[in-house]
C-alpha positions as CSV (number, residue, x, y, z in Angstrom):
1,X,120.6,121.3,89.9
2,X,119.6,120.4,86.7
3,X,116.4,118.3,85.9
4,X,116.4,115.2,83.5
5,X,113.3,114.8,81.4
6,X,111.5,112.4,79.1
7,X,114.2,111.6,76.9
8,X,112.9,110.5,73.2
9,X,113.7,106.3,73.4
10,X,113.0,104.1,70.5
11,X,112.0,100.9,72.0
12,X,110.6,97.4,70.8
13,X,107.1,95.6,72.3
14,X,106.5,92.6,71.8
15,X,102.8,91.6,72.4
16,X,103.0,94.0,75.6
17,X,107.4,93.4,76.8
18,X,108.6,96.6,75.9
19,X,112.3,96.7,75.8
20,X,115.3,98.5,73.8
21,X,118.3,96.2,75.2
22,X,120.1,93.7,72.7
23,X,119.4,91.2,75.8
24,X,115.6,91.4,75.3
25,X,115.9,91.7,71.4
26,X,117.5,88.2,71.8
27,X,114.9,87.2,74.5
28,X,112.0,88.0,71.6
29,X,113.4,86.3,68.7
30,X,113.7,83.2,71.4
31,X,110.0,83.8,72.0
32,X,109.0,84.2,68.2
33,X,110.6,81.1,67.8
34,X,108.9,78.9,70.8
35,X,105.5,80.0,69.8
36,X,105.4,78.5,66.3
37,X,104.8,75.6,68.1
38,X,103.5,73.9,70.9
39,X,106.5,72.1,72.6
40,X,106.3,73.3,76.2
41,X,108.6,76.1,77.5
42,X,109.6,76.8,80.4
43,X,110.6,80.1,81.6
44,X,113.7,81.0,84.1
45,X,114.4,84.0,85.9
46,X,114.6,85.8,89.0
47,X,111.1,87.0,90.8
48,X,109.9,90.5,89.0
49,X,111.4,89.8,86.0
50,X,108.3,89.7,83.8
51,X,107.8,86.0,83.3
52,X,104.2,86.4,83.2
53,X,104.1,88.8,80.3
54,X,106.7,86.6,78.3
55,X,104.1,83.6,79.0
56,X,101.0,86.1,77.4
57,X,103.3,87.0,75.0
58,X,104.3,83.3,73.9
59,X,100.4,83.3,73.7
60,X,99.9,86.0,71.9
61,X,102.3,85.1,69.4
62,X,101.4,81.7,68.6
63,X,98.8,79.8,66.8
64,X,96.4,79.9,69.9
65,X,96.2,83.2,70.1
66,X,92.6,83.4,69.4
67,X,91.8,80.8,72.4
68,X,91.6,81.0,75.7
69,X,94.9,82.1,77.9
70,X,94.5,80.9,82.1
71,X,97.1,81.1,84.1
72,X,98.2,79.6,87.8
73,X,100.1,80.4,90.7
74,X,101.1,77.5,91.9
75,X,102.6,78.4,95.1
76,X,99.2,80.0,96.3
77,X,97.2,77.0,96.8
78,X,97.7,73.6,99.1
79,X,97.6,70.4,97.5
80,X,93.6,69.7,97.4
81,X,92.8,73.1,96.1
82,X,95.4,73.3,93.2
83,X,93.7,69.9,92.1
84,X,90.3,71.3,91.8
85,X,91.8,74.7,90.5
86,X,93.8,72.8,87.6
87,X,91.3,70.0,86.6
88,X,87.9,70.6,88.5
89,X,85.7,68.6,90.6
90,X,82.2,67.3,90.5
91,X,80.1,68.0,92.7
92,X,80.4,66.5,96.4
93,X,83.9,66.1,95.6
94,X,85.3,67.9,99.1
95,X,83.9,69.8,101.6
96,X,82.3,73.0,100.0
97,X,82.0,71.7,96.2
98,X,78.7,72.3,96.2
99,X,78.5,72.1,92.6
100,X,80.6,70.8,89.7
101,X,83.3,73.0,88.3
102,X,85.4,73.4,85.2
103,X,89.5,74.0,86.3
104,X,91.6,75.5,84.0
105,X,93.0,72.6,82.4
106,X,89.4,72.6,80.4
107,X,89.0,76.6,80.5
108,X,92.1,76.6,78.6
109,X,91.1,74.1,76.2
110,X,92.7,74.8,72.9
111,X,94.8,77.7,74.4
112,X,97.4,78.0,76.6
113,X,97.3,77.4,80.7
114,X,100.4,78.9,82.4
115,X,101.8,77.1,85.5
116,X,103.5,80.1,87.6
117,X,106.0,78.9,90.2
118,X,105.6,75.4,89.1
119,X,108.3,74.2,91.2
120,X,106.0,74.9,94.4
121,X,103.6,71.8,93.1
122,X,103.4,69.1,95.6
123,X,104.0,66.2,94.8
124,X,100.8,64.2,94.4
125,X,99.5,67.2,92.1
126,X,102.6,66.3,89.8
127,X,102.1,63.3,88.9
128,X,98.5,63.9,87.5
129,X,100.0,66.9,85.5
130,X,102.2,64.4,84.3
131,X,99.3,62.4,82.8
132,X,97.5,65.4,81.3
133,X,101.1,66.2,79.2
134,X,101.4,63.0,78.5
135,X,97.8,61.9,77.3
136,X,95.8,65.2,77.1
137,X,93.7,63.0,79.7
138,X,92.2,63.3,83.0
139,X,89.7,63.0,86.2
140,X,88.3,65.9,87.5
141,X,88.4,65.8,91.6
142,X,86.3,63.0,92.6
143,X,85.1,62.6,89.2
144,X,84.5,59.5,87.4
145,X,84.5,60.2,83.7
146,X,87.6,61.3,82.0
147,X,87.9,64.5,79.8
148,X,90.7,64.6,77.1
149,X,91.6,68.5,76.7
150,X,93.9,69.7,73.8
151,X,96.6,72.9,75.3
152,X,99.7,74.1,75.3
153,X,101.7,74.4,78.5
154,X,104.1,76.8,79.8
155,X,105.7,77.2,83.2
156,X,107.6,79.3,85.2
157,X,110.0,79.2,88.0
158,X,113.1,81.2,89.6
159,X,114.2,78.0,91.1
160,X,116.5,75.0,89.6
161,X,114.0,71.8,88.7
162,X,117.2,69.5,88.7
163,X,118.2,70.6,92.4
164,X,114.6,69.8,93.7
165,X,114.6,67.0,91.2
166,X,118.1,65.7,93.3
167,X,116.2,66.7,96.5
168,X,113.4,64.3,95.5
169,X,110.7,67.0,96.0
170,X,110.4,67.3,92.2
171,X,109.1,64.1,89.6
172,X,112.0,63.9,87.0
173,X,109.8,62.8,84.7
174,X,107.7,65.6,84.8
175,X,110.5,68.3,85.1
176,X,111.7,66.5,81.4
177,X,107.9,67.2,80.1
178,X,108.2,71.2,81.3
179,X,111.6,71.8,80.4
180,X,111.7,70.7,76.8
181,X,112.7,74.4,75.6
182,X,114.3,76.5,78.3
183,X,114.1,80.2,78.3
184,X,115.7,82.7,80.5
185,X,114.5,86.2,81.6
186,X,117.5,88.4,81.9
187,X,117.3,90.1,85.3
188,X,116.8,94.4,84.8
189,X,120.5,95.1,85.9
190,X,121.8,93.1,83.1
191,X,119.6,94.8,80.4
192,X,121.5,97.8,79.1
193,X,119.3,100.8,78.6
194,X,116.0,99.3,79.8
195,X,116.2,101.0,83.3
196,X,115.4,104.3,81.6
197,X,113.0,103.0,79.4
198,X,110.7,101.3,81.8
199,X,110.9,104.2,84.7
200,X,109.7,106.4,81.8
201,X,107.1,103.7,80.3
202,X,106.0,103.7,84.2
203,X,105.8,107.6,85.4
204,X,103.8,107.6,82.0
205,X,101.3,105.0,82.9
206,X,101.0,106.7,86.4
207,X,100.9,109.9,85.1
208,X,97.3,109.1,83.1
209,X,96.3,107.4,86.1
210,X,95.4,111.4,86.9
211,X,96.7,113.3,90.3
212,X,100.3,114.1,90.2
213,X,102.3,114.1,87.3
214,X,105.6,114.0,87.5
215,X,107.6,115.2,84.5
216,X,110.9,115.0,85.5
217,X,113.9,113.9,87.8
218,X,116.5,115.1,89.5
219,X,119.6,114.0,88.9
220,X,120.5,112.5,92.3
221,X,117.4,110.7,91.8
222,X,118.5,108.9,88.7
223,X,121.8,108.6,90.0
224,X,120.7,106.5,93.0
225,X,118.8,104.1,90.9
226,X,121.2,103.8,88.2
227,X,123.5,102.5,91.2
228,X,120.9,99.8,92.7
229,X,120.9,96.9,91.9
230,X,117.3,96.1,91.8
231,X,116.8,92.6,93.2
232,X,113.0,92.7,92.7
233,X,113.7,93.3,89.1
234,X,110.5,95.7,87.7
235,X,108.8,94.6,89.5
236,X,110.5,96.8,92.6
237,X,110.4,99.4,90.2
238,X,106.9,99.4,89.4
239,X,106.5,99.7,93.2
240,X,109.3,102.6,93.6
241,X,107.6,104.5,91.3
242,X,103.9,104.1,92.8
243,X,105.2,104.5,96.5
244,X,107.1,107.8,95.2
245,X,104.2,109.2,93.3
246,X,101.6,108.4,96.5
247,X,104.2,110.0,98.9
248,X,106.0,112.8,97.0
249,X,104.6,116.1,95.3
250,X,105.4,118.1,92.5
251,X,106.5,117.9,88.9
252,X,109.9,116.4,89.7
253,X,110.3,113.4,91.8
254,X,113.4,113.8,94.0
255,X,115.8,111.4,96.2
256,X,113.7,111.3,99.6
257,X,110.6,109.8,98.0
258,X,112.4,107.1,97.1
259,X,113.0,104.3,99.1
260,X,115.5,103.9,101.7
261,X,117.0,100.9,100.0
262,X,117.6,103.7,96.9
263,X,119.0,106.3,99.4
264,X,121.6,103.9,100.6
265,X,120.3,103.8,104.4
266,X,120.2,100.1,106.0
267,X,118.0,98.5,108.8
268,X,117.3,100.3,111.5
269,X,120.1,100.2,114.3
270,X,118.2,99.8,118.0
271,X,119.8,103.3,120.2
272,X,118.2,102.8,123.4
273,X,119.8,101.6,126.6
274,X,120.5,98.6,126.7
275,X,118.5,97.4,129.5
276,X,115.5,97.9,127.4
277,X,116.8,95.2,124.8
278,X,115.2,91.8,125.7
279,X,117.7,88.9,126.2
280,X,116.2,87.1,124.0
281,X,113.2,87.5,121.1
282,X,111.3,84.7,120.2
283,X,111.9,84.9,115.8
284,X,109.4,82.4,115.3
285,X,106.6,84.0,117.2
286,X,107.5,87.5,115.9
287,X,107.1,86.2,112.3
288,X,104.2,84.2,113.0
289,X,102.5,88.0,114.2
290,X,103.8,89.2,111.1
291,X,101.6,86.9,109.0
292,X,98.7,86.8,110.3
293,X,98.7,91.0,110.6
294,X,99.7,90.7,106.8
295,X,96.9,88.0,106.1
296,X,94.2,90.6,108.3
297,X,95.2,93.2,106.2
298,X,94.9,92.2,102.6
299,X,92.4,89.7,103.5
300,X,93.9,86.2,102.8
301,X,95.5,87.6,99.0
302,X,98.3,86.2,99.1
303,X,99.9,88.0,96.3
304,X,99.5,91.4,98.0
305,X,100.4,89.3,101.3
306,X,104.1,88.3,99.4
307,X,104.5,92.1,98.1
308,X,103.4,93.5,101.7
309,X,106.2,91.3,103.4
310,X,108.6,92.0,100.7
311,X,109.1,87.8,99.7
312,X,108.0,86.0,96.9
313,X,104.7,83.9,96.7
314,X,106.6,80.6,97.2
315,X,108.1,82.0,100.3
316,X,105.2,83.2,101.8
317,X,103.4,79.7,101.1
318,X,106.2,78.0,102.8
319,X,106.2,80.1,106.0
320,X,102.2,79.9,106.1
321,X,102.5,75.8,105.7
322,X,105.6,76.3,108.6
323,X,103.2,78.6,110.7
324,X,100.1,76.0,110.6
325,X,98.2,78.8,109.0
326,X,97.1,76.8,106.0
């Protein structure tokens, strides 16, 4: 069967988002335009669609540049530790501030600080970020003396701030200071032509990582992931491509070292007798195993927890918080 190479693909980057779509050409004349200034943006779009480049890239392309960029996830910290990680503490403020500390809010000072999954804020935490867009003010935990701080903002979320808003688990106020310009990441299935640019932009990068190179694919290969739909976005393909090139060998990577979402199979159907299935299984308990094993293994990261498990970081912080494990 006949391989498919490196085709030659003129693309466009855009302080690091490379792209050749007309979706993300219009995407990064939406982005020139938000980072002449400093009104806040917020970015929308589905997990692994890149919202943390466009945020560097809003950056990069601004006035700011040359200060400092910090960035957050919100979803990974309970309500006293995203405090001290946004606006600091003085020493003595909690248990274990044993000294004072700077949060971003002032490491960012003059930059830009980037509020991933802002949504995932709770509530108490909200209405002091609420004060810091309003009057560049505030306290550090358990602090006394205010700091003024001068920054842009910009956050991120895949979920609707009006619903949670409605739901009364999100300040309206606030969600009017985020969202005064709204921009939305167009999900990788909807970007024509950017599939084969970024598995190409990605065998490439993996290819100079050294060990196997892969120069081509078969066409089966490319057939099955021209047909997904790729609901991680790139960043499932980023880990396609790394799981293929750890599992498979050779020069061309073929169908079975893809995964078996590509090759069409489903979950695994239980085939033994039936008196060896358990009346019932206790889902809560089973998950519960699941992650605490996960939090074992990758040490209590809960980024590579969330990618291990295959759900987003806000998902995996709800089940921890439902699970009493944090």
């Amino acid at each position: 069967m006949p391989l498919i190479h490196r085709p030659k693909l003129k693309a466009t980057n855009f302080h690091g988002m490379v792209a050749r779509s007309p979706q993300m050409e219009r995407l990064f004349v939406q982005l020139g335009r938000a980072a002449n200034s400093d009104i806040n943006v917020l970015l929308r779009g589905e997990s692994g669609t890149g919202k943390d480049l466009a945020a560097q890239a809003l950056h990069a392309a601004g006035a700011r540049a040359q200060h400092p960029f910090r960035a957050v996830n919100c979803a990974s910290f309970g309500s006293e530790l995203l405090a001290s990680e946004l606006f600091g503490h003085v020493k003595g403020a909690f248990t274990g501030a044993v000294r004072s500390r700077d949060g971003l809010m002032l490491q960012a000072h003059q930059g830009t600080l980037f509020l991933d999954e802002v949504a995932e804020i709770p509530l108490d935490v909200q209405g002091r970020l609420l004060r810091v867009l309003q009057d560049r003010r505030f306290f550090p935990v358990g602090g006394s003396r205010e700091v003024s701080v001068d920054l842009r903002i910009v956050s991120a979320t895949n979920s609707s701030l009006r619903e949670l808003v409605a739901a009364k688990r999100f300040r309206e106020d606030l969600m009017y200071r985020l969202r005064v310009v709204v921009v939305r990441l167009p999900a990788l299935r909807e970007r024509d032509g950017d599939l084969e640019l970024l598995t190409w932009t990605l065998i490439d990068k993996l290819n100079r990582m050294g060990g196997r190179q892969v120069l081509s694919l078969s066409q089966e290969t490319w057939r099955a992931m021209q047909i997904y739909s790729w609901p991680g976005n790139i960043r499932e393909l980023d880990n396609v491509l790394q799981s293929a090139f750890v599992l498979g060998e050779g020069q061309t990577l073929t169908l079975d070292e893809l995964s078996p979402e590509l090759r069409g199979e489903g979950p695994e159907v239980y085939s033994g007798s039936p008196e060896a299935v358990p009346e019932t299984v206790d889902l809560a308990a089973l998950e519960r195993t699941q992650l605490v094993q996960a939090w074992q293994e990758h040490g209590g990261r809960r980024g590579a927890m969330a990618e291990a498990l295959g759900v987003s970081r806000s998902t995996l912080y709800r089940k921890l918080k439902e699970h009493s494990l944090i």
